[in-house]
VMD Tcl script that draws the C-alpha trace (Angstrom):
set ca {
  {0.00 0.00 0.00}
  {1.58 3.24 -0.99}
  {2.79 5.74 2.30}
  {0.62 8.82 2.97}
  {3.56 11.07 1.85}
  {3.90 9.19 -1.30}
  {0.91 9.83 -2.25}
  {0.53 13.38 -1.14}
  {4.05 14.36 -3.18}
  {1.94 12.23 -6.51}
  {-0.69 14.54 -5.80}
  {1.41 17.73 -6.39}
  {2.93 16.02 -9.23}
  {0.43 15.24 -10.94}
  {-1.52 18.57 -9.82}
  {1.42 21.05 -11.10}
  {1.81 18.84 -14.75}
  {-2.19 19.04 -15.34}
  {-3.24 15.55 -14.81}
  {-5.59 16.65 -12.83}
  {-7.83 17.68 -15.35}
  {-9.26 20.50 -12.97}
  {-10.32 18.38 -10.10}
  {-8.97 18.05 -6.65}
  {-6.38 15.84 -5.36}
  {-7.84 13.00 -3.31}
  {-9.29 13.84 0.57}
  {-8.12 11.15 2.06}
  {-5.70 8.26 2.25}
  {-8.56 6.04 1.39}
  {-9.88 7.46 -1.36}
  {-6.76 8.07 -2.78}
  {-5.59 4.50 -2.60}
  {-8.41 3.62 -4.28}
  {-7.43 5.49 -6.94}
  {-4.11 4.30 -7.10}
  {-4.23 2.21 -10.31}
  {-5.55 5.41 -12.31}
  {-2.47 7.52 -11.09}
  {-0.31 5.09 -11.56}
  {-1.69 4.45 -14.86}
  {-1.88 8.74 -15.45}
  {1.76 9.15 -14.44}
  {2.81 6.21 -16.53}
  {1.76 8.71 -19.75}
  {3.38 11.52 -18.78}
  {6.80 9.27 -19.10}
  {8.51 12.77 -19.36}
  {7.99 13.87 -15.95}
  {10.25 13.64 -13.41}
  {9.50 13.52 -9.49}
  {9.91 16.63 -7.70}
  {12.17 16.29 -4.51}
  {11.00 15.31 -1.46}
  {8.03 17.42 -1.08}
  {8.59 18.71 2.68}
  {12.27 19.52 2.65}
  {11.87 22.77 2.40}
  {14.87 23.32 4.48}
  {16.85 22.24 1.70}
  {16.17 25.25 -0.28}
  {19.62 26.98 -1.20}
  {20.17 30.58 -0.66}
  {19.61 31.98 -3.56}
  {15.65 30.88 -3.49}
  {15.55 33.65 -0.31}
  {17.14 36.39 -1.41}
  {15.60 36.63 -5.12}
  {13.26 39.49 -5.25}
  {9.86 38.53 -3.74}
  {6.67 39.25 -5.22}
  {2.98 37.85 -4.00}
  {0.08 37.16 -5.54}
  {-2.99 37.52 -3.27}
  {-7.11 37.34 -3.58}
  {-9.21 37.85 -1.42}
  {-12.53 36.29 -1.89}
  {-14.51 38.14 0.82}
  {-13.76 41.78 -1.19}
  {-13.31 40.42 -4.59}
  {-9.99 42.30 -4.48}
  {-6.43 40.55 -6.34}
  {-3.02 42.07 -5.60}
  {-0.19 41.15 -7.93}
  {3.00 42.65 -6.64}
  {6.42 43.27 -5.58}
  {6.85 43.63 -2.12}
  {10.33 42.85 -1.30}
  {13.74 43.51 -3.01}
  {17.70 43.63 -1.99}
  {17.05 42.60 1.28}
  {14.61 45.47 1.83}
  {10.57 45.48 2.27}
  {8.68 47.98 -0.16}
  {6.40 50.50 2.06}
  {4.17 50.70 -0.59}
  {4.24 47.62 -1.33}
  {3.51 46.19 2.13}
  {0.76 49.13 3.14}
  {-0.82 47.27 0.36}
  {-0.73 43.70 1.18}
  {-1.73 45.37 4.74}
  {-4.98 46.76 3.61}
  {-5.84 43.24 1.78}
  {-5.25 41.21 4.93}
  {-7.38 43.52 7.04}
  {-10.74 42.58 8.71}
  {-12.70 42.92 5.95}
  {-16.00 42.75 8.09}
  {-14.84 45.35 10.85}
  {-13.23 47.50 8.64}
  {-9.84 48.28 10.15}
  {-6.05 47.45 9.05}
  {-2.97 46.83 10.92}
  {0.40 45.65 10.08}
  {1.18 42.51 9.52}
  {3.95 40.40 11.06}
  {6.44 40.54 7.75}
  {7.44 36.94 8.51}
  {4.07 35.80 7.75}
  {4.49 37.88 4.55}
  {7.56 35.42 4.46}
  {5.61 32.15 4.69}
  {3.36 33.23 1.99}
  {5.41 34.18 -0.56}
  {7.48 31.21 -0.02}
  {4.75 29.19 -0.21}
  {3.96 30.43 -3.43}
  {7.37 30.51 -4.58}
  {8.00 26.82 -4.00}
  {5.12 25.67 -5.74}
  {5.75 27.51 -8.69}
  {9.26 25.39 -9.18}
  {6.26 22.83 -10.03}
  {4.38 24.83 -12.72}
  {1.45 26.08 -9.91}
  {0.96 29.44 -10.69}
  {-2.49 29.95 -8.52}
  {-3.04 32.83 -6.38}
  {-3.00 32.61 -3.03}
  {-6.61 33.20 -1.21}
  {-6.66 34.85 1.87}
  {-9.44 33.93 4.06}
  {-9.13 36.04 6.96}
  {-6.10 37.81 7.80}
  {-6.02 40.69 10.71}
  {-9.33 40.70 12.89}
  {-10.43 43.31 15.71}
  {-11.41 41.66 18.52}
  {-15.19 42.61 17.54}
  {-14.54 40.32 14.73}
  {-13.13 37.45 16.75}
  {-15.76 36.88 19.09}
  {-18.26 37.47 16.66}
  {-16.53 33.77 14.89}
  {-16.59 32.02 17.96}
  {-20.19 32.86 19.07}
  {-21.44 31.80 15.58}
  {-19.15 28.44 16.50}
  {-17.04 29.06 13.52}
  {-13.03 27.53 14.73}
  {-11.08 31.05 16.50}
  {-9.24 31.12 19.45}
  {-9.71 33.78 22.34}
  {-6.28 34.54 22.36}
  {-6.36 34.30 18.07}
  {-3.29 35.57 16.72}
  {-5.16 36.84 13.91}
  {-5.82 39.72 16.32}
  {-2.02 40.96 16.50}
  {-1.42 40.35 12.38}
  {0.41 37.37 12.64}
  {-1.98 34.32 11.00}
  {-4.01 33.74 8.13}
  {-6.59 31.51 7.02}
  {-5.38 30.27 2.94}
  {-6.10 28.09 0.44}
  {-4.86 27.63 -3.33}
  {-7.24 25.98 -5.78}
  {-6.68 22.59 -6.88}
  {-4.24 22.06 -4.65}
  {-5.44 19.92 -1.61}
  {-5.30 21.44 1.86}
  {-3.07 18.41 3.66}
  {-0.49 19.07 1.01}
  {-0.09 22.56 1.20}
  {-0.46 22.34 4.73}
  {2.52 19.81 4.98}
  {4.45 22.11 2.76}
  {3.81 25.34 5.10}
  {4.64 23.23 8.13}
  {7.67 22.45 6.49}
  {9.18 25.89 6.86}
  {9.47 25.84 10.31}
  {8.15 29.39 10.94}
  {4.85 28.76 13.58}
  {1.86 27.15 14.29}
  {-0.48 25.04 11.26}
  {-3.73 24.12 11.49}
  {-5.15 21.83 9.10}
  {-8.91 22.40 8.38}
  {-11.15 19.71 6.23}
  {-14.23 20.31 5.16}
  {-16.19 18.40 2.31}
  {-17.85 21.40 0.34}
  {-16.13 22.10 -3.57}
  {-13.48 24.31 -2.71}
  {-12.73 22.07 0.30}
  {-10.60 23.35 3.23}
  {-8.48 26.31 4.67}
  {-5.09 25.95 6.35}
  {-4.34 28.09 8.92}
  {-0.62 29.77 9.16}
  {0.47 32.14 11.85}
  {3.93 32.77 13.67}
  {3.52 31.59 16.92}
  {5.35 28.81 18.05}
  {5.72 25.74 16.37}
  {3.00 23.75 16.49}
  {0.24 21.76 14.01}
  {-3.63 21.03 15.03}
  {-6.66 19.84 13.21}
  {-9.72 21.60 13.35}
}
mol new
graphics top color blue
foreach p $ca { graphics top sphere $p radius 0.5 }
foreach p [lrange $ca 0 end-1] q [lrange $ca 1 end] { graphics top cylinder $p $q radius 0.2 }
display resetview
């Protein structure tokens, strides 16, 4: 029986060279073993391909992948708002730049901005950056970002998953996905960086889950 990571690094395989055919990698270990033959078979016609490395290592990035010039590519589904830009260069962050990114991550229901931690920025773009190596070229959607406190209980009285002590409140999480690419594996890869807390978050609708990314302390949790 293939290993869980095996068949989460197939997914983004077969994800980044279009096998995929627009649908979503599979939710679960079961499923996806199921399936098995079909990749297999899928992977066995796209002879050309070559495996990506191991999926996680992260850490093995050299250092030329963190000092190129960083640029993100943001939506954010709650405003209908897409940022495409530059926001770090020569070992310097762009004011401009980052007011902007800023503004998108605010609490889009309360209103208000505040600055965001710049090593979430970090996580983010790297996120993006490593995937791309792959041929994924998807924004990144921002779910929630900064929230006043307002905002925060608001979530947890309707029972929607936020923590009292959230550290969406200080600008130092957010809630992402990227489409067609399944939440475990881009949760895996996040958690792979090493820079805070992940928590995974499943849910069975067509766009599926969220993964949650802050800079807290390392840590993972499903929710």
């Amino acid at each position: 029986m293939p290993s869980r990571r095996s068949i989460l690094k197939k997914s983004l395989l077969l994800t980044a060279s279009g096998l995929f055919m627009g649908l979503r990698a599979p939710a679960t270990l079961a499923q996806a073993t199921q399936e098995g033959g079909a990749l297999k078979e899928s992977a066995a016609k796209s002879s050309q391909l070559t495996p990506p490395p191991d999926l996680f290592d992260s850490q093995a990035l050299d250092l030329d992948f963190w000092l190129k010039p960083r640029t993100l590519d943001l939506v954010r589904p709650a405003s209908g708002e897409r940022v495409q830009l530059l926001y770090w260069k020569d070992g310097e962050m762009l004011d401009s730049a980052y007011q902007q990114v800023c503004h998108l991550l605010r609490d889009v229901n309360g209103k208000q901005a505040a600055a965001i931690d710049p090593k979430l920025l970090e996580t983010l773009w790297a996120t993006q950056a490593f995937i791309a190596r792959f041929g994924m070229t998807k924004p990144l959607e921002i779910l929630s970002g900064y929230r006043t406190a307002a905002s925060n209980q608001r979530l947890i009285e309707e029972g929607i998953p936020a923590a009292r002590k959230s550290l969406h409140l200080e600008g130092r999480a957010a809630d992402i996905r990227i489409s067609q690419l399944h939440e475990e594996v881009l949760g895996e890869l996040i958690q792979s960086f090493r820079q805070g807390g992940v928590g995974f978050y499943y849910r069975p609708s067509a766009k599926g889950g969220w993964i949650h990314t802050d800079t807290g302390l390392q840590r993972k949790w499903k929710g």
